[in-house]
N, C-alpha and C positions, 0 to 999 in steps of 0.2 A: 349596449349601456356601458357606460364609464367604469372601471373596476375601480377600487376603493383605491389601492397601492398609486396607479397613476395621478388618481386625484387630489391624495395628497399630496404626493410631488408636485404639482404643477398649482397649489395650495399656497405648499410655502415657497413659493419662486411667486406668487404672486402678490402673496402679503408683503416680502421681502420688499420686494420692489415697489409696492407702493407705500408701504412702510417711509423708505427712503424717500421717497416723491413728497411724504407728507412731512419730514423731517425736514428736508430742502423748504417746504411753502410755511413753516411757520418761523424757520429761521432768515428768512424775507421778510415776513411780516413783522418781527421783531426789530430788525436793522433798517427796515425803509416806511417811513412816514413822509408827513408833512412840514415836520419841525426834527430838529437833532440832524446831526453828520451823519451821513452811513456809515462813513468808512469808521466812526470812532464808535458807531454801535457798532460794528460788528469785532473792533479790537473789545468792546466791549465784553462782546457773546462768547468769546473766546479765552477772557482773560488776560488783554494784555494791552500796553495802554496806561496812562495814566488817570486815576480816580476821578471822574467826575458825580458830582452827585445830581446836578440836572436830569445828567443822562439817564443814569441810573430809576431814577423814577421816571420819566418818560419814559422806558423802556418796561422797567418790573412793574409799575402801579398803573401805565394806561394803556399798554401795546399787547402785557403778557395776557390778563384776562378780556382783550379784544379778541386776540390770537384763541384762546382757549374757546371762546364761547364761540368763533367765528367755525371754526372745525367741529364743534360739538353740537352744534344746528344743521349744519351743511352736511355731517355725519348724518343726523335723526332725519332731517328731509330726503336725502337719496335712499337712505334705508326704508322708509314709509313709501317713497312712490314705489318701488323694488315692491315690497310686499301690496300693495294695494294694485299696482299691474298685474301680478300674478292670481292674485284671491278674484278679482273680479274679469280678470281675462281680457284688459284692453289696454294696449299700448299706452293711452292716454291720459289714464288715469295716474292722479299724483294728489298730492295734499291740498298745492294751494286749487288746480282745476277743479276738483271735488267739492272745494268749499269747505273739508276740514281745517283747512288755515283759518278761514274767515272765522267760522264759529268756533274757534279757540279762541279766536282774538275777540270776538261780542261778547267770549263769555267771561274773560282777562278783563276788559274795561268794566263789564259790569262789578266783576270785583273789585276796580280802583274806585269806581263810583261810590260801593257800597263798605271804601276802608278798609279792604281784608290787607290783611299782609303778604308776601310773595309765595311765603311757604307757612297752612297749606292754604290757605284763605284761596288766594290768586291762582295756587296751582289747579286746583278739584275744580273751580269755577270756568277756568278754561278746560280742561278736561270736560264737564259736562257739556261746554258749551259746541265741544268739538264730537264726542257721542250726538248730541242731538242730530248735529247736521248730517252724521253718516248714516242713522238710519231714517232721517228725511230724503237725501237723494233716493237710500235706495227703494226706499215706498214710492216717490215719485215717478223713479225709471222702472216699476213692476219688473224688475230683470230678470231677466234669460238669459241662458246662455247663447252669446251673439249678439244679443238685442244692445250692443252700445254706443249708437246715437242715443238713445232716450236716457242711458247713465250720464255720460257727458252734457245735457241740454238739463236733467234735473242738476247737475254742479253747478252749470252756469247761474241755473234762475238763481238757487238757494245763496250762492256768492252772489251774488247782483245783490239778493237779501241782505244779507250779512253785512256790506257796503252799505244801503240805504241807512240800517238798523244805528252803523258805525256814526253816520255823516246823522242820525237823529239825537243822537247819544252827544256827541260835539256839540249840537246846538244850543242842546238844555243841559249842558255841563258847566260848572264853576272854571272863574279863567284859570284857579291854579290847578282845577285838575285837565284842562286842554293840554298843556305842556304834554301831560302820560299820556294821553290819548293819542295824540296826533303820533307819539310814538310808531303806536301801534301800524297807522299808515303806512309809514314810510319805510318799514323794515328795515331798521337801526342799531348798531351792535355797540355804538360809541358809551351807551351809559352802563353799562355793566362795571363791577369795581370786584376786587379782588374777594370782596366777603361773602359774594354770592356763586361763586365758584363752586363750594361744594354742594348746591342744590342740583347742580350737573351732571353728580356723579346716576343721582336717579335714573339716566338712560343707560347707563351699561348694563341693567337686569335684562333691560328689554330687548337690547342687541344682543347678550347671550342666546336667552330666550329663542329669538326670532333665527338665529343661528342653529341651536338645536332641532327647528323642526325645518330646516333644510331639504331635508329629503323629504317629509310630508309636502312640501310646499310643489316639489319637483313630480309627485307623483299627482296635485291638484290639476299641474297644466296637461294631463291627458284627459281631463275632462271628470267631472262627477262620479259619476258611475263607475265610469273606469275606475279611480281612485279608492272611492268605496270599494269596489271586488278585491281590491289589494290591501286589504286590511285598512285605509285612514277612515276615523270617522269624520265626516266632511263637515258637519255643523258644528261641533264642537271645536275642530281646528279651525273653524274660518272666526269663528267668534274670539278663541283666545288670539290670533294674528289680527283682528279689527280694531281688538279692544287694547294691545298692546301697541300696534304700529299708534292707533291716535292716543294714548297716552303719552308714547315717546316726543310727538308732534306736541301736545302740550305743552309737554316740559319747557323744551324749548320757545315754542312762541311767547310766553311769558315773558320771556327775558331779549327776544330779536324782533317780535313784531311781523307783522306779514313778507317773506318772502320767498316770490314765486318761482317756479318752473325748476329748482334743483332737484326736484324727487323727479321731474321727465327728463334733462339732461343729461346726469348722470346714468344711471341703469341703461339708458338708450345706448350710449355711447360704448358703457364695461358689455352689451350683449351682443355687439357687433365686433368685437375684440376678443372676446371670453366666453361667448357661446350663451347658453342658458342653464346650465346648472346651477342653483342655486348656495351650492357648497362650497361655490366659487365665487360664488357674485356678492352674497350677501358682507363677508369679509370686504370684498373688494370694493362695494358700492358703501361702505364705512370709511372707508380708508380714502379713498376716491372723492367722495361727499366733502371730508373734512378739507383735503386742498385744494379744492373748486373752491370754496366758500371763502376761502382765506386766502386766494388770489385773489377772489371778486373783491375781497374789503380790501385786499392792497391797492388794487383799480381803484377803487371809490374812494380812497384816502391820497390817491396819488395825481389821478388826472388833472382834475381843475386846480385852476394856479391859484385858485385862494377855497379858504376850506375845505370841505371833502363834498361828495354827494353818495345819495344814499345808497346801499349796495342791493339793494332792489331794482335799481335803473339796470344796473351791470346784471344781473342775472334776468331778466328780462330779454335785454340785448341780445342776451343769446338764447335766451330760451324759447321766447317768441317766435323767430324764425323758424325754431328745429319745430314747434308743437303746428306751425300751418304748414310744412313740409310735409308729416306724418298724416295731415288729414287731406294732404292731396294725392299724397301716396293712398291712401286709404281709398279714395273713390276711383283709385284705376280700376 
């Protein structure tokens, strides 16, 4: 086993570094758009330059809480697939596979339908919406430990659900609330405005949180019982990391809308690098999360020569691949 002294060391040499990594991707994101100079955002960024006031709000009022929420979703989904691989014990489980994305978001629209406001009307509503469907999967997949084809095939149906529910909801919706809705589709970070920023802050309890039981979480992957003989109680801790990780996922989908595969990419990638300690990961797949997400929206703001496209396509892109990879690896 890891002794405490070295773990921290190699703790902060790793938040360090990604620290920096995330510092470098949102100071991109700030300087490189679709509209404005680079080179005068980034005298900008820095202070030096002559005052422009265009820039200036293209940069502070559309780019800074782009940038913010972009990292701050990309954070909560690599941080929720992290915790939902570990608690259920299969590589492939994540937010959006599970269908907890979906049913945050069925339950998000049904709050625009029904008028709520974003906070808490819209927040609890996707919250519920995102409970319901994780303990539908797991009724569906009756799991065991091992048994995770039938966890993954209950995600798919209940997503497939969630999708149908989405595209019934659109039908019989008023045209000016389709604008919000179709939001929710295309997993979109462009309408956020600097006054809903600090509903954001809501996910640092749960990244604490989910960080403090670090070593519960480490002691889950030798299996139930095991875990239990070493003092964790096993229901109790799965249910405060279920009901925390899809809260965090709430928060955020409210405000980005469906998007997929960063809770598999990430974690996959920091466990082939950084082993599986969770005392490591959990920081590291926060930190990691946040500038994955805020390159994909520099991608998706930068590619196409006119407009942007949605940063759901980009993380797709990649995350597609790596999730049929892992299930071919799976059947060797």
């Amino acid at each position: 086993m890891i002794g405490y002294v070295p773990v921290y060391k190699k703790l902060i040499a790793v938040t360090l570094v990604l620290s920096l990594l995330l510092a470098c991707s949102m100071l991109l994101g700030l300087a490189v758009g679709s509209s404005g100079d680079a080179s005068a955002a980034w005298k900008l960024l820095f202070g030096q330059g002559e005052p422009d006031p265009t820039l200036e709000v293209i940069v502070w009022q559309l780019r800074w809480p782009r940038v913010i929420l972009a990292a701050t979703v990309g954070a909560s989904l690599s941080l929720g697939g992290l915790v939902f691989q570990a608690l259920l014990r299969n590589p492939l489980a994540e937010p959006y596979i599970l269908g907890v994305s979906g049913g945050s978001a069925v339950g998000a629209i049904l709050g625009i339908l029904a008028g709520f406001s974003i906070f808490p009307g819209l927040t609890l509503s996707s919250f519920a919406g995102s409970l319901l469907v994780l303990m539908l999967v797991l009724l569906l997949s009756n799991r065991r430990e091992g048994n995770s084809d039938s966890l993954l095939l209950g995600g798919v149906m209940v997503n497939a659900f969630c999708g149908a529910v989405i595209m019934f909801l659109i039908s019989v919706s008023k045209t000016s609330q389709m604008q919000k809705i179709i939001f929710w589709l295309m997993g979109d970070l462009s309408s956020v405005g600097t006054d809903t920023l600090p509903l954001l802050l809501g996910v640092l309890p749960c990244f604490l949180l989910i960080f403090l039981l670090a070593q519960p979480l480490n002691l889950l992957l030798t299996g139930r019982e095991s875990a239990s003989s070493m003092g964790v109680n096993v229901a109790a801790m799965m249910l405060v990391l279920l009901l925390t990780a899809s809260l965090m996922v709430s928060l955020t989908v409210c405000h980005s809308g469906l998007i997929g595969f960063v809770g598999l990419t990430v974690p996959h990638i920091l466990r082939l690098v950084l082993g599986s300690d969770h005392r490591i990961l959990i920081p590291a797949c926060i930190l990691s999360g946040a500038s994955y997400l805020v390159l994909c929206d520099l991608l998706a703001r930068s590619l196409p020569s006119q407009g942007e496209m949605s940063v759901g396509i980009v993380t797709a892109l990649v995350g597609a691949p790596l999730f049929i990879g892992l299930l071919w690896r799976g059947r060797k």
